[in-house]
Structure formats: structure tokens, C-alpha cells
C-alpha positions as CSV (number, residue, x, y, z in Angstrom):
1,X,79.9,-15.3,-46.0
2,X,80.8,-14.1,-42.4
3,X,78.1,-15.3,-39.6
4,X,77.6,-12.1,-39.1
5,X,76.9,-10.8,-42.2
6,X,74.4,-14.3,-42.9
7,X,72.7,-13.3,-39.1
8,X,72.1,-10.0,-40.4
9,X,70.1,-10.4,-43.4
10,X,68.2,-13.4,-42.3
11,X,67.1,-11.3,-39.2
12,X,66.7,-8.2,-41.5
13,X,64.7,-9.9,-44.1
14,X,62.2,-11.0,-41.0
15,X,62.0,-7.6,-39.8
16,X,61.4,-6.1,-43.6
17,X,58.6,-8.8,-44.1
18,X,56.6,-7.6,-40.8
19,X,57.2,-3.8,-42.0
20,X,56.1,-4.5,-45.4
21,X,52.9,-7.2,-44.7
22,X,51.9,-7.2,-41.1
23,X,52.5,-3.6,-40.3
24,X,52.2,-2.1,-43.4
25,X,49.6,1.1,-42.5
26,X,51.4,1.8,-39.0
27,X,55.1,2.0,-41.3
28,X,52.9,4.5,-43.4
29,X,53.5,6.4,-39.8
30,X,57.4,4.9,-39.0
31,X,56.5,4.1,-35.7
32,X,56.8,0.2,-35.9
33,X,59.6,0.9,-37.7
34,X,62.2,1.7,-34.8
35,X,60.7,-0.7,-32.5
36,X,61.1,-4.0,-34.7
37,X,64.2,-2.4,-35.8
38,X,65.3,-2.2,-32.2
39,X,64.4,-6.3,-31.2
40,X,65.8,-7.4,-34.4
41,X,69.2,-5.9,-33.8
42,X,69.2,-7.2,-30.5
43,X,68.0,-10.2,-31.8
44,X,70.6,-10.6,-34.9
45,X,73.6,-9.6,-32.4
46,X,73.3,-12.1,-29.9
47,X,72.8,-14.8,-32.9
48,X,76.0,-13.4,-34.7
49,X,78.1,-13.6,-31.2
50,X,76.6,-17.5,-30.5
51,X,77.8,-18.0,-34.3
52,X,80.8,-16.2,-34.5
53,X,82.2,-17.2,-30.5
54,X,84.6,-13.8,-30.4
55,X,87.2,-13.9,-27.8
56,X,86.9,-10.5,-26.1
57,X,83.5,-8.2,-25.4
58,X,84.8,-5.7,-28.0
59,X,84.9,-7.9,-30.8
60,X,81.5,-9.4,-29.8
61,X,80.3,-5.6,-30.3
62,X,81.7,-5.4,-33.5
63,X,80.0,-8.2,-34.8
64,X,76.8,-7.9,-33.1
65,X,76.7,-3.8,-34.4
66,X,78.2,-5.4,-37.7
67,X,74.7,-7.7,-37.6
68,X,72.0,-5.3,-36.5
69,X,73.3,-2.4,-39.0
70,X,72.2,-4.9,-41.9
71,X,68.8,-6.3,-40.3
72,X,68.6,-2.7,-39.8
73,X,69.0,-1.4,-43.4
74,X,66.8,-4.2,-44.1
75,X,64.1,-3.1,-42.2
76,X,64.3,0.5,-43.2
77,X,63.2,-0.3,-47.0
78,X,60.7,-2.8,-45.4
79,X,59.1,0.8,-43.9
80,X,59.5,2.5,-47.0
81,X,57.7,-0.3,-48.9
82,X,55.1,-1.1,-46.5
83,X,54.4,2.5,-46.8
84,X,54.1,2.8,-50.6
85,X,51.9,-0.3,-50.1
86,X,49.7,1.3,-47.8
87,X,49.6,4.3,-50.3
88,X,48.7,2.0,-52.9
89,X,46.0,0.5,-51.2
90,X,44.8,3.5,-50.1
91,X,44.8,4.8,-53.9
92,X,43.2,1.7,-55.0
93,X,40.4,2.1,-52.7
94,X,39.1,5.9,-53.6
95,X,40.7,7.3,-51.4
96,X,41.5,10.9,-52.4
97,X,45.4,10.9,-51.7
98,X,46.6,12.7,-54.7
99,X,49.5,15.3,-53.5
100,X,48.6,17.6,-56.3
101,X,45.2,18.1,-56.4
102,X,44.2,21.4,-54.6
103,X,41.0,20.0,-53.7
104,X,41.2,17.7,-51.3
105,X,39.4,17.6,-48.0
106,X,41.0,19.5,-45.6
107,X,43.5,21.8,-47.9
108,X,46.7,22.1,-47.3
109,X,46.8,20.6,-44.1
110,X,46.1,17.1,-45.8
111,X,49.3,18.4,-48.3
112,X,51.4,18.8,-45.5
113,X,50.7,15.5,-44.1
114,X,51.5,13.6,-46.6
115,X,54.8,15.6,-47.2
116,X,55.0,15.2,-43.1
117,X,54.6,11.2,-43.7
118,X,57.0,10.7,-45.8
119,X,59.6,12.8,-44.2
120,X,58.5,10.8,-41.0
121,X,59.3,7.4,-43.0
122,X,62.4,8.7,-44.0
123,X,63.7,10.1,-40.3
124,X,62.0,6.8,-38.1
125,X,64.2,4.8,-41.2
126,X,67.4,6.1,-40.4
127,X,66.8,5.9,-36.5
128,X,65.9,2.4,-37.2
129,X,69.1,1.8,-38.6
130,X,71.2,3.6,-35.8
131,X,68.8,1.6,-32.8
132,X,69.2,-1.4,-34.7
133,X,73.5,-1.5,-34.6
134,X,73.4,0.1,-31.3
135,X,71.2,-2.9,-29.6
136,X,73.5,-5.0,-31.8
137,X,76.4,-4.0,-30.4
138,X,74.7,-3.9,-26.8
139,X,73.8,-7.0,-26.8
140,X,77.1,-8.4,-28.7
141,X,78.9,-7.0,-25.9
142,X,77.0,-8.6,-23.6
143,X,76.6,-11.9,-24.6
144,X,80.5,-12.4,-25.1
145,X,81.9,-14.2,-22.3
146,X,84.8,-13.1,-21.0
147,X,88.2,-14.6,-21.8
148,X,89.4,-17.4,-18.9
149,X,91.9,-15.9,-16.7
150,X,95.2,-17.2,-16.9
151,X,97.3,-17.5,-13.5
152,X,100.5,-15.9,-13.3
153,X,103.3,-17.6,-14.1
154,X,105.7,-18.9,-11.8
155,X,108.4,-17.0,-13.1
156,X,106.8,-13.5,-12.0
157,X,105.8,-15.3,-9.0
158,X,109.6,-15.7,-7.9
């Protein structure tokens, strides 16, 4: 398995464990979502590129983008599950949260947030995944050192 690829899900499967347990009610939102999304591909590109030693900046972004994309993807059904688990919980609790009943408090503006929530999962999810290759990449790029300059040779020189 590429460094990379190894980089990616250990960083992603970090990032979908604070989604799912520590920030599980705030994912019910997405707004955690795109910030851990955006440290962990930062975080999972500069590891790839310290593992992985690429000779020029563009194949450090590759590799870092490479890594973030999967912590990423990771961290986007980390959202998705620390949101059914808020839902759950909520549920479990006596919570009135049932989509179809027509009586809950406050009508069908309660309907609509919950249909709002889940599309707002859903959209913060897929900007996770884009924020998470791009500060992959970013950083990749960064972090690669340039390749030693060679001096001309003497036969140009001449």
C-alpha cells in the first residue's frame, strides 16, 4: 500500500472518530465537518510527503491531494454517522423528531429543518472532501523541498 494511501486512512479514520463520538450533535449541523476535514488534509499531506520524499513540488501535491481526498471521504461518513447518531439519541430520549408526523411543535418549519439538516450534512460532506484534498495538496506542495540545483556543465560553459 502506497504511503499515501496508508496516511490517508489513518488520518481519515481520526477525523471520522471525532465526527462520529466527540462531535456528534454539531455534525447533526455539518459545521465541524469542514473544519476537521480541512486540518486533517493538511495534516495527512504533509505526513504522505515526509513518507513518500517526492522529488519535485508537483508530485508532492499529488500525493498530499491523493492523502487528504481519503481522510476526507473518511470524515464525510464520520458526519453522516455522527448525525444519525445524534438522531438516534435524540429519538431514544422522547424527543418528538418524527419527519412524518404532522403534529409536531412548530409545523412545518420543524419538517423543513430536518429536510434542511440533512441536506446540510450532505453539502458540508462534499465540501469536506474538496477542503480536505485541496489543503492536501497545499500543503504537499509546500512541504516538498525543492530538487538541488545542479551546476552547468563545463561543456556549455565553453
Amino acid at each position: 500500500m502506497q504511503p499515501r494511501t496508508r496516511i490517508g486512512l489513518i488520518v481519515g479514520a481520526i477525523g471520522l472518530a471525532l465526527n462520529v463520538f466527540i462531535f456528534g450533535f454539531a455534525s447533526f449541523l455539518g459545521f465541524c465537518g469542514p473544519i476537521i476535514a480541512l486540518i486533517a488534509g493538511g495534516i495527512a499531506g504533509s505526513f504522505a510527503v515526509q513518507q513518500e520524499k517526492p522529488a519535485i513540488k508537483n508530485e508532492g501535491a499529488r500525493a498530499g491531494a491523493t492523502a487528504g481526498g481519503i481522510a476526507g471521504s473518511l470524515i464525510i461518513l464520520g458526519q453522516i454517522l455522527g448525525g444519525l447518531g445524534s438522531w438516534l439519541y435524540l429519538q431514544s430520549s422522547g424527543t418528538p423528531i418524527d419527519i412524518q408526523a404532522p403534529d409536531l411543535p412548530g409545523g412545518p418549519a420543524t419538517q423543513i429543518g430536518l429536510y434542511a439538516g440533512i441536506g446540510t450534512v450532505l453539502c458540508f460532506g462534499i465540501v469536506s472532501v474538496l477542503l480536505a484534498a485541496g489543503a492536501g495538496a497545499g500543503v504537499g506542495y509546500l512541504v516538498t523541498s525543492d530538487p538541488p540545483m545542479t551546476p552547468p556543465s563545463q561543456d556549455i560553459i565553453s
